[in-house]
Residue frames as qw, qx, qy, qz and C-alpha x, y, z in Angstrom:
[[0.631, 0.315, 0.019, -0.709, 22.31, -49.23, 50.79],
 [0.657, 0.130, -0.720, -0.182, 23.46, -53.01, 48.80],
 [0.050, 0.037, -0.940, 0.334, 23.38, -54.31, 52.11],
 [0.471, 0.125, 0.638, -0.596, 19.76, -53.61, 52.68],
 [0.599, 0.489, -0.211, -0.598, 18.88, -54.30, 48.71],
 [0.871, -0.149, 0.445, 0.142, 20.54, -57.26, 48.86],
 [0.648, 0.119, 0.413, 0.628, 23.06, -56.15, 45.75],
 [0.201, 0.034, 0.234, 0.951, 23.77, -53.39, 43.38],
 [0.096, 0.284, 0.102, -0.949, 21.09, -50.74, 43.63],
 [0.265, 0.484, -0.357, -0.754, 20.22, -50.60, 40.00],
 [0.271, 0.161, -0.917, -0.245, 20.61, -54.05, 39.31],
 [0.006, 0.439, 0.893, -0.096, 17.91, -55.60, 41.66],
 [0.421, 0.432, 0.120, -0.789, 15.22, -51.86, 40.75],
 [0.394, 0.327, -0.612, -0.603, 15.93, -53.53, 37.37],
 [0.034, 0.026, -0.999, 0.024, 15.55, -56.98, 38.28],
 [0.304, 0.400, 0.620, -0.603, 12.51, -56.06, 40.63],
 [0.420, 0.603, -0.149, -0.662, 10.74, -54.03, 37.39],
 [0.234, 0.263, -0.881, -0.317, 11.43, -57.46, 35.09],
 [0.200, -0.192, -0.956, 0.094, 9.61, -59.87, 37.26],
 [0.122, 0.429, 0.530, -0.721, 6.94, -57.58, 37.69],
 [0.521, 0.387, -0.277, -0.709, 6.14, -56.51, 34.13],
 [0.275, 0.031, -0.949, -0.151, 6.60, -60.58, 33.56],
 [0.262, 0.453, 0.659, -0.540, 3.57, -60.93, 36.64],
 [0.201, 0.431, -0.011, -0.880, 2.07, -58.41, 35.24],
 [0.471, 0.278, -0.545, -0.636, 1.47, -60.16, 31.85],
 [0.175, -0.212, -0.957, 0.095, 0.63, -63.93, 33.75],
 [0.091, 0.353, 0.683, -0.633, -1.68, -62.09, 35.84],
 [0.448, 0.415, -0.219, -0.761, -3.49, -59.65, 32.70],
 [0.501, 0.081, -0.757, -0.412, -3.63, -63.68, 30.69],
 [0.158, -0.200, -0.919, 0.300, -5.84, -64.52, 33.76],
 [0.186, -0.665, -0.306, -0.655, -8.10, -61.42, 33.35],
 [0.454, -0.625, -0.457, 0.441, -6.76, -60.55, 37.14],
 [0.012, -0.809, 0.194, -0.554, -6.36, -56.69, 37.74],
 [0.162, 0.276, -0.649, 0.690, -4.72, -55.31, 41.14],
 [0.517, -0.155, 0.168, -0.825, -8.29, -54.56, 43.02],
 [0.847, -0.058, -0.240, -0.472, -9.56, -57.60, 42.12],
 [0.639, 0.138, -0.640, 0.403, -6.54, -59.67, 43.83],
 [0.146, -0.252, 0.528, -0.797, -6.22, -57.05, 46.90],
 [0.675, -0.133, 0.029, -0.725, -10.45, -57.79, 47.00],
 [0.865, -0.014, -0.493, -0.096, -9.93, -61.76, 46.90],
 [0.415, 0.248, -0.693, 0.535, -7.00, -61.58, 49.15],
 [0.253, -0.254, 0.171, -0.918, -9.43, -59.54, 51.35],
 [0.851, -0.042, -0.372, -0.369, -12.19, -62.23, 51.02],
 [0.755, 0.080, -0.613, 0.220, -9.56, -65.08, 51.81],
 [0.081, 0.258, -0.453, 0.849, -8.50, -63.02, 55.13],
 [0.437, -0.166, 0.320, -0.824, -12.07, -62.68, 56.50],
 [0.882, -0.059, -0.301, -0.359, -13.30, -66.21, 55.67],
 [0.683, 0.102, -0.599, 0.405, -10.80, -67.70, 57.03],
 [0.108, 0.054, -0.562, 0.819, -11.20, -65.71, 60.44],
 [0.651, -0.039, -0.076, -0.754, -15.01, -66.28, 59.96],
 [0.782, 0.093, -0.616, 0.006, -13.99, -70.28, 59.63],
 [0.296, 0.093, -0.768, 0.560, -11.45, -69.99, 63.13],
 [0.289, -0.271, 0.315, -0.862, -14.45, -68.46, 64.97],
 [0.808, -0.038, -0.322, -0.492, -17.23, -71.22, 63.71],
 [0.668, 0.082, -0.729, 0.128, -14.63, -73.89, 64.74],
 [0.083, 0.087, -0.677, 0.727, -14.58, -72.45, 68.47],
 [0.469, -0.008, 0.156, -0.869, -18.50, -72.48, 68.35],
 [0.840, 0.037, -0.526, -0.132, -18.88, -76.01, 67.17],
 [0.359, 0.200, -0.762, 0.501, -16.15, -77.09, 69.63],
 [0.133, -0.135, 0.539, -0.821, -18.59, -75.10, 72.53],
 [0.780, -0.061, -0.350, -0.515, -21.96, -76.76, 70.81],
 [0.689, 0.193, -0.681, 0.158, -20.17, -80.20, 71.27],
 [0.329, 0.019, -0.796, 0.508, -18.79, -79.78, 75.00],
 [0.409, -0.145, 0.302, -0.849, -22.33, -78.41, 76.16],
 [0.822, 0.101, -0.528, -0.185, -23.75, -81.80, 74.61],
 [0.560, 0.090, -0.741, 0.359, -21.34, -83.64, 76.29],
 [0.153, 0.156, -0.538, 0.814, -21.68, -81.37, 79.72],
 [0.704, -0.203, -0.230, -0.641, -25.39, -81.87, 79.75],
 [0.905, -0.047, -0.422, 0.012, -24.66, -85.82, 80.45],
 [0.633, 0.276, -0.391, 0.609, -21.04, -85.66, 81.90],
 [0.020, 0.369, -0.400, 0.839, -21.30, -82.95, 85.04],
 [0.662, -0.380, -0.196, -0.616, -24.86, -84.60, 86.51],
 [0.927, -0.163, -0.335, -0.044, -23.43, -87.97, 86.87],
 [0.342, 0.314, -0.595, 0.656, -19.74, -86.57, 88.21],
 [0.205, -0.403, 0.322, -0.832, -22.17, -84.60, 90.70],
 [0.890, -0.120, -0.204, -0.389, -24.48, -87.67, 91.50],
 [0.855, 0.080, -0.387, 0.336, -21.14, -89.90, 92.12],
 [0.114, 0.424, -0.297, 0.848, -19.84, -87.09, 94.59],
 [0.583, -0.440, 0.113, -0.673, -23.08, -86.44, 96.16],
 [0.926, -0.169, -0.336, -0.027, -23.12, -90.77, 96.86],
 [0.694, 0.282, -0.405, 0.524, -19.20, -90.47, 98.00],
 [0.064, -0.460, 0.362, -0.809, -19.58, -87.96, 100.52],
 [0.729, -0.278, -0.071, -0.622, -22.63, -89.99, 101.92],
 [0.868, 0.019, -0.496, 0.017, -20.76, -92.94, 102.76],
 [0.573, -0.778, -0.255, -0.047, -19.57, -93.19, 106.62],
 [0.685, -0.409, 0.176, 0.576, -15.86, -92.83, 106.11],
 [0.093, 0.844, -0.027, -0.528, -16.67, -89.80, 104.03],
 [0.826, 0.550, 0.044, -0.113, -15.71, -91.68, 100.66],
 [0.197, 0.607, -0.769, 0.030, -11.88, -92.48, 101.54],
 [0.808, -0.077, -0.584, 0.001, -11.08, -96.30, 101.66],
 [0.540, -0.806, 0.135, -0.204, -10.25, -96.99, 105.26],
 [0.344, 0.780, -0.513, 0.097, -7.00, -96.77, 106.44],
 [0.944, -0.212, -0.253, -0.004, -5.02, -99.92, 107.67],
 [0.176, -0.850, 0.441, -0.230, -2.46, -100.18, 110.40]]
């Protein structure tokens, strides 16, 4: 059982039960409660996974922009390349 507590028993319940009533009083001279931390933490958790989505919807805004311009002309420079009599390779020298 100290191996998974990381020392005497007693000594780190005690320890633990110090630095908690010590929180406890930083956190009460901030007018935080428990609910209201869990409820922020909550908050922080779902904005942030509200943020990673937006960024992957901008990103797809952006490369439809881009793919508007960018896939016509590839398909325009293709369509010319294929049209040319040696099928758009350079010809080959012996």
């Amino acid at each position: 059982m100290e191996k998974f507590f990381g020392g005497p028993v007693l000594y780190v319940i005690l320890r633990l039960a110090l630095i908690s009533l010590v929180l406890g009083v930083v956190l009460a001279a901030f007018n935080l409660d428990a609910f209201a931390l869990v409820h922020k933490l909550r908050e922080l958790i779902r904005y942030a996974y509200d943020l990673g989505f937006d960024a992957f919807i901008w990103i797809g805004d952006y490369f439809l922009l881009g793919a508007v311009i960018v896939f016509p002309i590839w398909l325009v420079l293709r369509l010319f390349a294929t049209m040319k009599p040696n099928g758009g390779e350079k010809a080959k020298r012996d």
